[in-house]
C-alpha positions as CSV (number, residue, x, y, z in Angstrom):
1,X,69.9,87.0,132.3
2,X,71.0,86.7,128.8
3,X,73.7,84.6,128.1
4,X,75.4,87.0,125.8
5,X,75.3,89.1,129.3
6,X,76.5,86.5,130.6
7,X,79.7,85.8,128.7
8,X,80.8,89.9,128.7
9,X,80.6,89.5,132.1
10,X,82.9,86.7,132.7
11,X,84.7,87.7,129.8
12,X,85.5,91.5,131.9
13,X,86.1,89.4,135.0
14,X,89.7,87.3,132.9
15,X,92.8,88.0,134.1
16,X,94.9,88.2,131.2
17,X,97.3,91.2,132.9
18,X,101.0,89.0,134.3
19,X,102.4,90.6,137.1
20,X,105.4,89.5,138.8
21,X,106.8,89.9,142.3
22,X,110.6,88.8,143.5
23,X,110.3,87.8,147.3
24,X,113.7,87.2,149.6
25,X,114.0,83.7,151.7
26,X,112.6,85.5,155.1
27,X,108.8,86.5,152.5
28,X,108.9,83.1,150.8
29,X,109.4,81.3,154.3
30,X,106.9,83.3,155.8
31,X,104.4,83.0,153.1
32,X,104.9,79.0,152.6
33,X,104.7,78.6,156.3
34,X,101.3,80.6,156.1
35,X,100.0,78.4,153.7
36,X,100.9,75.5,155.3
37,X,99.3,76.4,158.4
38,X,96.1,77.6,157.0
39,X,95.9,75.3,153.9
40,X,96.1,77.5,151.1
41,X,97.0,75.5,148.2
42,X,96.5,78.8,145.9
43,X,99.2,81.3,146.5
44,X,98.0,83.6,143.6
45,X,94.6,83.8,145.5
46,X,96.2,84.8,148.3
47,X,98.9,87.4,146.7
48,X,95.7,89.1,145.2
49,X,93.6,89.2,147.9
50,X,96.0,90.7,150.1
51,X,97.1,92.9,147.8
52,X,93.7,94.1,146.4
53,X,92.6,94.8,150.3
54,X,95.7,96.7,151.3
55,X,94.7,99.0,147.7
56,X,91.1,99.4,148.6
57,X,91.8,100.4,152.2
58,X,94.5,103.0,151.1
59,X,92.1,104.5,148.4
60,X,89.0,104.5,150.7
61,X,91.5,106.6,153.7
62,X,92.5,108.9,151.3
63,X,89.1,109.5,148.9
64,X,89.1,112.9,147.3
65,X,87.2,115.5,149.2
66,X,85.6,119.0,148.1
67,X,86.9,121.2,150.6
């Protein structure tokens, strides 16, 4: 592969888009006690993986049909 292929691609794959989420005690203790348990050091890893797979789920029940 060509490295100017190369560096698009990585370039597409930057996340430059900030998005911000308020959680109460009961989320944040649930969510740091996750972490803990598993060892997750990277909560923003996490927050977009779980976040990403509840999307594609609810896209790929509800597709657009023909009829």
């Amino acid at each position: 592969m060509s490295p100017d292929f190369l560096d698009k691609q990585r370039a597409s794959l930057r996340r430059t888009h900030r998005q911000v989420i308020y959680l109460n005690e009961k989320e944040l203790a649930a969510i740091d006690e996750y972490c803990r348990q598993f060892k997750i050091s990277a909560k923003s890893a996490l927050y977009r993986q779980a976040i990403m797979e509840r999307i594609l789920a609810g896209l790929d029940e509800n597709h657009p049909t023909l009829f």
